[in-house]
C-alpha positions in Angstrom: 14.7 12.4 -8.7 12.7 15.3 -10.5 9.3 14.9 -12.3 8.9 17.2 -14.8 4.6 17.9 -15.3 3.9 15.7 -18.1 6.4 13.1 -17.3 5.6 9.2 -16.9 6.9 8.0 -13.3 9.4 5.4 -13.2 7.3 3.2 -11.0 4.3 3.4 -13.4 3.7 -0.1 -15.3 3.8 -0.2 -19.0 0.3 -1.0 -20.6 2.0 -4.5 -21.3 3.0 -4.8 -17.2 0.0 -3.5 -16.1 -2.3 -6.5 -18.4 -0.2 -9.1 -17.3 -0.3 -8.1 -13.9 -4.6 -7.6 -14.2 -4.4 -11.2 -15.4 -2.5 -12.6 -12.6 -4.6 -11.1 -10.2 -7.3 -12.3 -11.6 -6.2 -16.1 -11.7 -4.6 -16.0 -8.3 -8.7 -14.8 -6.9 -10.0 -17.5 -9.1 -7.8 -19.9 -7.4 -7.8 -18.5 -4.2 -11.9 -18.7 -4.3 -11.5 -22.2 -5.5 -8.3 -23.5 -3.1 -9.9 -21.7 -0.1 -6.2 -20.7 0.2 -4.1 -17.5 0.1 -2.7 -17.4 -3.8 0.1 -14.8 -4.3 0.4 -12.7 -7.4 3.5 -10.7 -8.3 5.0 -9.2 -11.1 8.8 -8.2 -12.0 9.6 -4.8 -13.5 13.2 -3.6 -14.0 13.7 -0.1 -12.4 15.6 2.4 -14.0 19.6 2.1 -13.3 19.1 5.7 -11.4 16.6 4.6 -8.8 18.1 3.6 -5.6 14.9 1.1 -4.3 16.7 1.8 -0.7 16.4 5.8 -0.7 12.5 5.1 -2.3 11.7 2.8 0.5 13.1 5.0 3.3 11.9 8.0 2.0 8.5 6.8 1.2 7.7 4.6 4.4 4.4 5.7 6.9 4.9 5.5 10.5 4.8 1.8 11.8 4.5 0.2 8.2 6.8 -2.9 7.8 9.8 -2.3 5.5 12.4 -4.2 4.3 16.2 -2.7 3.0 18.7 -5.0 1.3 22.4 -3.8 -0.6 25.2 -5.5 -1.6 27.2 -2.5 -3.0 29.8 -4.8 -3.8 28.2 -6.8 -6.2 27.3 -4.2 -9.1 25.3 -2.5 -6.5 22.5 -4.8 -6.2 19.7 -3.4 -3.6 16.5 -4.9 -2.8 13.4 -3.0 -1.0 10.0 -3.0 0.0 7.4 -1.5 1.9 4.3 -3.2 3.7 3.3 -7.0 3.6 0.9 -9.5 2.4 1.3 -12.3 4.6 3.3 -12.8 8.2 4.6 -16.5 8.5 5.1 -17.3 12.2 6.1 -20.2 13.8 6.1 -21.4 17.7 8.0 -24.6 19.3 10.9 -27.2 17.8 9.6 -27.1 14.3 9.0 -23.6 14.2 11.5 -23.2 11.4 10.4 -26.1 9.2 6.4 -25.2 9.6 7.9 -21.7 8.2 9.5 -23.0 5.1 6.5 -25.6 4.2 4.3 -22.9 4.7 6.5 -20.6 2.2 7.1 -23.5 -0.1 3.3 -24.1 -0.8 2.3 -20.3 -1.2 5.2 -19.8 -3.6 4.8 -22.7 -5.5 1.0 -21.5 -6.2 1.9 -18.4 -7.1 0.9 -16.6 -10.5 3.9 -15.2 -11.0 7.6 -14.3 -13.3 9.5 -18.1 -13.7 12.9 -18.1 -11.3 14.4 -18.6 -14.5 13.1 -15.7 -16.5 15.9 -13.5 -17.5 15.6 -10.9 -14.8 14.7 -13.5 -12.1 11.5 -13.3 -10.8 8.9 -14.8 -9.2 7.9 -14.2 -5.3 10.5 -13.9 -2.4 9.7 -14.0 1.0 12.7 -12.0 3.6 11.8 -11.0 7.1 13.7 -11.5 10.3 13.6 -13.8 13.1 13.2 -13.5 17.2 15.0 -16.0 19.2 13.4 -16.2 22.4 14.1 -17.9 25.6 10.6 -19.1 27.2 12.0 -17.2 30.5 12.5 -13.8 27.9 9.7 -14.3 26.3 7.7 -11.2 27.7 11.0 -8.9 27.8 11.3 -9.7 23.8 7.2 -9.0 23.7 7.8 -5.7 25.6 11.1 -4.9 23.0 9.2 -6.0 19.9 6.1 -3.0 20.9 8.2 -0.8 21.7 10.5 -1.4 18.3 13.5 -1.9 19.8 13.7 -5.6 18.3 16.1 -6.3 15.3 12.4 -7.8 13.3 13.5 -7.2 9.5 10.0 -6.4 7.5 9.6 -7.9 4.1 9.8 -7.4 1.0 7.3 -7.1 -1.6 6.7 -7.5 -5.2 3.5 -6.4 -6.9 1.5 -7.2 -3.3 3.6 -6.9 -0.7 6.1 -8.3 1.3 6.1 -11.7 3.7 7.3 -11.1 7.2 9.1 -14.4 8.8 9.0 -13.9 12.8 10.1 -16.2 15.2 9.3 -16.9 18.9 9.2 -19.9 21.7 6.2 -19.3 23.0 
């Protein structure tokens, strides 16, 4: 892609985008200051058909910044991608995976955000990866995860970042 001086960036927010997303932001702090709680705020923008979200996030990613790259080619080409993240879920023990999911389930259902049934979807998703570990692997995984060698999918974002889902039996 080629920006010509003068030219408006695809990622740039329309004056409409960027007021509805300045008023999300600033209900989500006034609930946040009033819950005591995280409150996400997102926004969904349509991209133009000629961005490929997977090249931007490769291209664009710093050195140790969680990132996230989805495609189904297959299905009209549909990609999803991110860069960075706003919250990482964790969870330890038997009900790691359901303390997850409640905790996901209570920050998306206070979100400001698009409806899920808004025309080009919407609203915030959480993606990530998950480490299964043995208690006896435990610090072998540890060691793996530092040094990156660990299959950890980073998350992705919408206006504020991504959620990072990680795993572990510790």
């Amino acid at each position: 892609m080629t920006l010509r001086t003068g030219e408006r960036s695809p990622f740039a927010l329309t004056e409409s985008d960027s007021e509805s997303l300045r008023a999300r932001l600033d209900l989500a702090l006034q609930r946040a200051r009033r819950s005591g709680r995280a409150t996400l705020a997102t926004i969904t923008c349509a991209l133009p058909s000629d961005i490929d979200p997977s090249a931007v996030a490769c291209a664009s990613r710093r050195e140790g910044e969680p990132w996230f790259v989805f495609e189904q080619p297959d299905r009209g080409g549909y990609a999803l991608a991110g860069l960075g993240q706003v919250i990482c879920l964790e969870g330890s023990g038997e009900d790691r995976f359901a303390s997850v999911a409640d905790r996901w389930r209570s920050l998306s259902a206070a979100a400001v955000a698009d409806s899920p049934g808004d025309p080009d979807g919407g609203g915030p998703i959480a993606v990530g990866g998950l480490i299964y570990v043995v208690t006896e692997q435990a610090d072998l995984v540890e060691d793996a995860r530092r040094a990156h060698d660990a299959e950890v999918l980073p998350a992705y974002y919408e206006a504020l970042g991504p959620i990072d889902i990680q795993d572990s039996r510790r």
